[in-house]
C-alpha positions in Angstrom: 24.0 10.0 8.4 20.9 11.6 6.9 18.7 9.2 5.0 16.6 9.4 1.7 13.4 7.9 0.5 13.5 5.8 -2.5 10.4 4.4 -4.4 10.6 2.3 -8.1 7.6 1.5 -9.2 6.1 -0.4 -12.5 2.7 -0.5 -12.7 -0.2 -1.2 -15.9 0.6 2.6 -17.1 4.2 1.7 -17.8 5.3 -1.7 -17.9 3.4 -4.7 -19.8 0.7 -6.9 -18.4 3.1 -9.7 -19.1 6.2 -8.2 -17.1 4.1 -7.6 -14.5 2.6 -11.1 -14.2 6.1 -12.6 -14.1 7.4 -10.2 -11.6 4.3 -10.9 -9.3 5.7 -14.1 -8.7 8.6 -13.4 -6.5 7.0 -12.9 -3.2 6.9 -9.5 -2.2 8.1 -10.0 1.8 11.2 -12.1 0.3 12.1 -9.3 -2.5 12.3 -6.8 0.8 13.8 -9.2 2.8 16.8 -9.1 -0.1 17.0 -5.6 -0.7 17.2 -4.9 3.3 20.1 -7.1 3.2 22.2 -4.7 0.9 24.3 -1.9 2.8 23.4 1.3 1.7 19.5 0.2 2.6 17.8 0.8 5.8 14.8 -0.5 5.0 12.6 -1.9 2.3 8.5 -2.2 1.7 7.5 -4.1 -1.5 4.4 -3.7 -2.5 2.9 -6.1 -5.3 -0.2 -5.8 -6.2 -2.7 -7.2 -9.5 -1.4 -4.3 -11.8 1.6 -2.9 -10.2 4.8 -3.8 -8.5 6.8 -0.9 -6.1 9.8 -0.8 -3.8 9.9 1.7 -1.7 13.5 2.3 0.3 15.0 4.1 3.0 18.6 4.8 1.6 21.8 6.3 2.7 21.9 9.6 2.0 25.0 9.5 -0.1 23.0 7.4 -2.9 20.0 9.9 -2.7 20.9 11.4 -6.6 21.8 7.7 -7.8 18.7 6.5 -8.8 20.3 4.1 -11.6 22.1 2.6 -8.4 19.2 1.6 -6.3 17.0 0.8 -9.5 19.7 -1.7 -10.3 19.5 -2.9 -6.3 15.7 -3.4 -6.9 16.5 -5.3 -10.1 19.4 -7.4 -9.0 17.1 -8.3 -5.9 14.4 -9.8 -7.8 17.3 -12.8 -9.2 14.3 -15.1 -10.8 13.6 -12.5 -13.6 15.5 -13.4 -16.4 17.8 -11.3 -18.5 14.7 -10.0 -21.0 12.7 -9.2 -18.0 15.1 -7.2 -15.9 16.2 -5.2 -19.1 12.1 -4.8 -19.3 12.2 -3.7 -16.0 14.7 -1.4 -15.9 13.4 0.5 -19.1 9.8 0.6 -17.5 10.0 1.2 -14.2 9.9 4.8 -12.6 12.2 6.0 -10.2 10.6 8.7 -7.5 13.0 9.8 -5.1 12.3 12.1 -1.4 9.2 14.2 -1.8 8.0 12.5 -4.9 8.4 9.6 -3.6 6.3 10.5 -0.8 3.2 11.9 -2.9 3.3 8.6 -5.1 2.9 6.7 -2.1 -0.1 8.9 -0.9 -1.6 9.0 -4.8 -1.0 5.1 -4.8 -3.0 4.5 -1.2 -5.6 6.7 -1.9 -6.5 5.2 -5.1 -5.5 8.6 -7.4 -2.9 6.0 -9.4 -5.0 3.1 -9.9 -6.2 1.5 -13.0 -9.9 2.3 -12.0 -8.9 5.6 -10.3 -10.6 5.6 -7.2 -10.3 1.8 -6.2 -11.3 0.8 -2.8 -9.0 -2.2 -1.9 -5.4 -0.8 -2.5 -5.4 1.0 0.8 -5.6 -2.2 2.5 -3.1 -3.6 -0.2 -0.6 -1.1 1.0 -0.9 -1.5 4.4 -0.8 -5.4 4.7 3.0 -4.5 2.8 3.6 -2.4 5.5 3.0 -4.8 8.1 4.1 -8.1 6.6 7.5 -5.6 6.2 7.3 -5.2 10.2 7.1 -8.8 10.5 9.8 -9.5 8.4 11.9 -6.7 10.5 12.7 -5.4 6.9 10.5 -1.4 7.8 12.4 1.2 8.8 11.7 4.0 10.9 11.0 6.8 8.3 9.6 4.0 6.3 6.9 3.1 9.1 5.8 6.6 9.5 5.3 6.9 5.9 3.2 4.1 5.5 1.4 5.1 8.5 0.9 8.4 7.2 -0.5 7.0 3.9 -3.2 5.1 5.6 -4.2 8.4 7.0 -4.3 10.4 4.1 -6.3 8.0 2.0 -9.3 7.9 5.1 -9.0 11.8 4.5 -9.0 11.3 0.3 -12.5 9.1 1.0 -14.2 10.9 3.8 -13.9 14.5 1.8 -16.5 12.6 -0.3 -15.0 12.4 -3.8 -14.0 8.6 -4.0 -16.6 7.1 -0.9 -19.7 5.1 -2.0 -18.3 4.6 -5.4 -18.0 1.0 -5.5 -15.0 1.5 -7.1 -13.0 -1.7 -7.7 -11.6 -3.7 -10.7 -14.4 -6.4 -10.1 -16.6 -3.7 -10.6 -15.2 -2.2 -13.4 -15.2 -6.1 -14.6 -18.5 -6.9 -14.2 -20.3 -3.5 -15.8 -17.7 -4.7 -19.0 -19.5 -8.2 -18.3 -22.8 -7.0 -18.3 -22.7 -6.6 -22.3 -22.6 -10.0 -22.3 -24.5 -11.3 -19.3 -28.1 -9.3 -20.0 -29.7 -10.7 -16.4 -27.5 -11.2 -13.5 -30.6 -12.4 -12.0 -31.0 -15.7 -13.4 -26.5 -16.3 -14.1 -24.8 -18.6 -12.7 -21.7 -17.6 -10.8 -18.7 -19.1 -9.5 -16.1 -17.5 -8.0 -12.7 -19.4 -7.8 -10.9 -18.1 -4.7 -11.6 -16.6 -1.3 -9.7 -13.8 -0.6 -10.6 -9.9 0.6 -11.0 -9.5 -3.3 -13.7 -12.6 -3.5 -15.7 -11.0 -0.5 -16.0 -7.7 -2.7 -16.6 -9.1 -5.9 -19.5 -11.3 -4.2 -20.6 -6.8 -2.8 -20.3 -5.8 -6.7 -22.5 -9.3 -7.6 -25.2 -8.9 -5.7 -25.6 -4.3 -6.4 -26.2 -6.3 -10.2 -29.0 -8.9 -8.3 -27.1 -11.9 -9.0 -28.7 -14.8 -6.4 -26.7 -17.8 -7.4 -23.2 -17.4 -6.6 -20.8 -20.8 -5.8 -17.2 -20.9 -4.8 -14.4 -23.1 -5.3 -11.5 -22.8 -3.4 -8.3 -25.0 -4.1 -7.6 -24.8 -0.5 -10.2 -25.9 1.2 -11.8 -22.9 2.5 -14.9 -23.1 0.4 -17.1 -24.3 2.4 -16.4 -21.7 5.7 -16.4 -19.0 2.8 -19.6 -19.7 1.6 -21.4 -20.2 5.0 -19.9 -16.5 5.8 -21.2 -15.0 2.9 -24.1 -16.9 1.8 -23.0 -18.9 -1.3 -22.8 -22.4 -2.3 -19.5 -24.2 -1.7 -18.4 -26.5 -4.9 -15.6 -29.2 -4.5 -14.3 -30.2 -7.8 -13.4 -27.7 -9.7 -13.7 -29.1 -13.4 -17.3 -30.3 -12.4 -18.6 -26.8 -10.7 -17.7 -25.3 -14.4 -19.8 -27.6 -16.1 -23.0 -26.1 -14.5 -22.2 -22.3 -14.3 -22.4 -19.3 -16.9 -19.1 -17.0 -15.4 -16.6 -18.0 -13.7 -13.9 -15.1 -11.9 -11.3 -16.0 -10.7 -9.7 -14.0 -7.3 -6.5 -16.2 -6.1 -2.9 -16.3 -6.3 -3.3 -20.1 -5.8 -4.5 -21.6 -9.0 -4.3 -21.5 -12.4 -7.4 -22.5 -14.6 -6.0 -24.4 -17.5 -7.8 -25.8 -20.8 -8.2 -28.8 -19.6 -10.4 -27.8 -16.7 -12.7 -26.1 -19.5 -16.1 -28.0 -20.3 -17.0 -27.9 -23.7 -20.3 -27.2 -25.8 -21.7 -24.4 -23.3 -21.4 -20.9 -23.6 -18.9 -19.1 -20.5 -17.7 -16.0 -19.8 -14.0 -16.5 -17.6 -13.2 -13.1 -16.0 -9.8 -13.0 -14.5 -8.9 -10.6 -11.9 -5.9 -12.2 -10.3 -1.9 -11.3 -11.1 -0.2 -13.6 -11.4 -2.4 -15.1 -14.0 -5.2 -16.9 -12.5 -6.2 -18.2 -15.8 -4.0 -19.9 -18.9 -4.4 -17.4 -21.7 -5.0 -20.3 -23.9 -9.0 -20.4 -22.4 -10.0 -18.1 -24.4 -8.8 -19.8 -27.3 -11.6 -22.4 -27.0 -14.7 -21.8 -29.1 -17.7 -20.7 -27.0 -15.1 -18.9 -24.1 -15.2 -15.4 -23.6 -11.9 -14.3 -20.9 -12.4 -11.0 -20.1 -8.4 -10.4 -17.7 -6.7 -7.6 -16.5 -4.6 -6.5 -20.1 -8.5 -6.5 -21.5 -9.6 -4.1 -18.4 -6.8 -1.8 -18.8 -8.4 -0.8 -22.1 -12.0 0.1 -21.0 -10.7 1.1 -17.1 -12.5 4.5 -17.1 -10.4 8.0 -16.2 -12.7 10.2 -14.3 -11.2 13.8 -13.7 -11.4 13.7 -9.7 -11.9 16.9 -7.7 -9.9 19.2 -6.8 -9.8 18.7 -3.0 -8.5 14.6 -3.5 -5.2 15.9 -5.2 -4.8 19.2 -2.8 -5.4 16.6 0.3 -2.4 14.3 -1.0 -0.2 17.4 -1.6 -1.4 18.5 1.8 -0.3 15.7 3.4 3.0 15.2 1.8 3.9 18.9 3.1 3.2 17.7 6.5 4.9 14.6 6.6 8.0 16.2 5.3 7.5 18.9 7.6 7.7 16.5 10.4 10.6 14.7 9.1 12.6 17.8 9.2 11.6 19.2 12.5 11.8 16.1 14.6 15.9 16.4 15.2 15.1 20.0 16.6 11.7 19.0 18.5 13.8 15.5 19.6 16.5 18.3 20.7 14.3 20.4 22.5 12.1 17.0 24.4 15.9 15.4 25.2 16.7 18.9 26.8 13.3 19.6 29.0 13.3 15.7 29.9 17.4 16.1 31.5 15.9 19.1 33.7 12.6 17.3 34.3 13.8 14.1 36.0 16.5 16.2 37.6 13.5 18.2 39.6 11.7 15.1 39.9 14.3 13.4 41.8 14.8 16.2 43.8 11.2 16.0 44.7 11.4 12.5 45.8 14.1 13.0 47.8 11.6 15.4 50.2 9.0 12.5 50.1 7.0 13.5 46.9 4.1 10.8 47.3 3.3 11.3 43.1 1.2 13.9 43.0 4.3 16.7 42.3 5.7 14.8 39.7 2.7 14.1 37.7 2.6 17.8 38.2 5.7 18.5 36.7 5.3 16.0 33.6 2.1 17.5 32.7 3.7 21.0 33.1 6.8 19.6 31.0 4.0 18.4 28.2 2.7 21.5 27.9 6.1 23.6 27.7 7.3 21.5 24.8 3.9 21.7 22.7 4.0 25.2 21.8 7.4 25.1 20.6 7.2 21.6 18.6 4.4 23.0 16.6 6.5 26.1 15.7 9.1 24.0 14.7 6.8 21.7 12.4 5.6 25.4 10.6 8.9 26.6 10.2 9.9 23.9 9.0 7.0 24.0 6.5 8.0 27.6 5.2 11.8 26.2 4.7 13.0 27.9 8.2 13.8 24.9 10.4 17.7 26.4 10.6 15.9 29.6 12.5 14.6 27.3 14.9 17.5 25.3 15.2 19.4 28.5 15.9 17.0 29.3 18.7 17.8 26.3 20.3 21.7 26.9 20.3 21.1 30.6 20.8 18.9 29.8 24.4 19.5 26.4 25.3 23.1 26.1 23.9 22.0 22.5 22.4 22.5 21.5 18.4 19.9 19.1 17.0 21.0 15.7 15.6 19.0 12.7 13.9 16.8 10.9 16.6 16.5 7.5 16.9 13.5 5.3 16.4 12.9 4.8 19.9 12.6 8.9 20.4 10.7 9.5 17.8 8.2 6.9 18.8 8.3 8.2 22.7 8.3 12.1 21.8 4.8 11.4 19.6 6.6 12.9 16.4 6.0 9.4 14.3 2.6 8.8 12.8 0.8 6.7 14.8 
């Protein structure tokens, strides 16, 4: 049965800070763990990030022009949301379904669909989905190659120069909004709360501004091994670190900064870069508290026009994976076929007392026979003609193509790797 690629996707251009931030909450390996369980899915990557939350699914082909179906799967999988919210959801969220859904994924990795457009971290974002989806045994075959694929097409988006060097981030993007405020990062105080990938770059985008004192809490316990990795000052208490500093930003899906926690009588600027909410909207209620959090960022979050070559790479890339995707029953085909006449020969040659060398012979030989013709297949294939090839094959080897499995795909080289 032929399959389909499914993405739904709500993210700070369509859906509400608020939806979002309620959403976020449902861990992302359990909301694939749910929808792999249904029957018409093969496989299922969530990825949930500060400002956007996406499933992407491998369906049964027979589903492939029900969007409204699997949108509903996506929603009924994520059972905490409460009527209001999946209703929100449903109205908010964007369906993209085969090729689309491939290019959003590419766009997404490489930063091109971003609230600052260029961002550095979601690449790594996508691909810990990916692999807490293998883990979970919830990724797919087409699904692993496309993920895999993404990671490669997002190097190619940064090395053709456009997006690399940038700093691009949303702690940057916080901290230049910040530095209306803060006139000398020299002589603030700092204190991050958290220490995550995202603490270790917002301490990067801190010190390019020449801010030297920099503390972090961390409600775990993993202040102190932070700090003596990066070269800041570990704090223990929380509600006593604030009562010294001038910022605080927050980085965790841990904690929650409350009121209470809030010294008064001092000037401080909270920044909040975490979704779920890492702060209690009710700080910057309290007179002499600035919060600067996401739903705030999304306002000033800058729209660069990017060149020309970062959006022709992604298209690029999404002609070759799909070109791929439809050659490798003919190229599986073609490999199964040379591989049934190749061990027959081989075995013949052991039989006269081959000692290795004639075989090796014969593999490399075999290697080289099928090369030619897989790449032929992967450009007809590109120009729409992948039925000509197929044809050929029936036409001289008298063998039909049909869908390979993982395990072929995998062995014949076809999958991203």
């Amino acid at each position: 049965m032929e399959r389909v690629l499914f993405c739904l996707t709500a993210n700070h251009a369509n859906a509400d800070f608020a939806l979002l931030d309620r959403v976020s909450r449902i861990p992302a390996s359990e909301a694939a763990t749910r929808l792999a369980e249904l029957d018409f899915v093969r496989g299922a990557v969530v990825l949930s990030t500060c400002n956007r939350f996406e499933a992407y699914l491998d369906l049964d082909d027979p589903l492939a022009a029900a969007d409204a179906i699997a949108a509903e799967a996506v929603v009924g999988a994520l059972a905490e949301l409460t009527a209001e919210d999946a209703e929100a959801l449903r109205e908010s969220a964007h369906a993209h379904t085969g090729d689309s859904a491939v290019r959003h994924l590419f766009a997404v990795t490489s930063g091109l669909e971003s609230m600052v457009v260029g961002e550095e971290e979601i690449a790594g974002q996508v691909q810990r989905a990916a692999q807490d989806a293998r883990r979970a045994g919830t990724v797919s075959s087409p699904l692993d190659r496309l993920f895999q694929q993404a990671a490669r097409t997002s190097r190619s988006v940064r090395s053709a120069g456009d997006l690399s060097g940038a700093d691009r981030s949303l702690a940057r993007l916080a901290l230049d909004l910040a530095s209306a405020r803060i006139p000398d990062w020299g002589s603030a105080r700092v204190l991050l709360v958290g220490t995550g990938r995202y603490a270790a770059t917002t301490i990067a985008s801190l010190r390019a501004r020449g801010a030297a004192d920099v503390r972090v809490y961390s409600a775990t316990g993993r202040a102190a091994m932070f700090a003596a990795k990066y070269g800041v000052r570990p704090e223990t208490t929380l509600t006593e670190a604030l009562r010294d500093v001038d910022v605080v930003i927050t980085c965790t899906a841990r904690y929650t900064v409350t009121p209470d926690a809030i010294p008064g009588g001092s000037p401080l600027l909270v920044i909040d870069l975490g979704l779920p909410r890492n702060v209690d909207p009710a700080v910057g209620a309290i007179p002499g508290v600035e919060l600067i959090d996401l739903e705030l960022l999304a306002l000033h979050a800058p729209l660069p026009e990017l060149a020309d070559s970062a959006h022709a790479l992604v298209g690029g890339a999404v002609a070759e994976f799909t070109a791929d995707e439809t050659a490798a029953p003919a190229i599986v085909a073609l490999r199964r076929h040379i591989d049934e006449v190749l061990e027959a020969e081989i075995g013949r040659a052991r039989t006269r007392g081959d000692d290795g060398r004639i075989e090796t012979a014969l593999r490399h030989f075999a290697g080289v026979l099928v090369h030619g013709p897989s790449e032929r297949a992967r450009l007809l294939a590109s120009e729409g003609r992948i039925d000509d090839f197929a044809a050929g094959l029936d036409a001289v080897y008298g063998i039909t193509p049909t869908a390979p499995t993982h395990a072929e795909t995998e062995t014949d080289g076809i999958a991203s790797a």
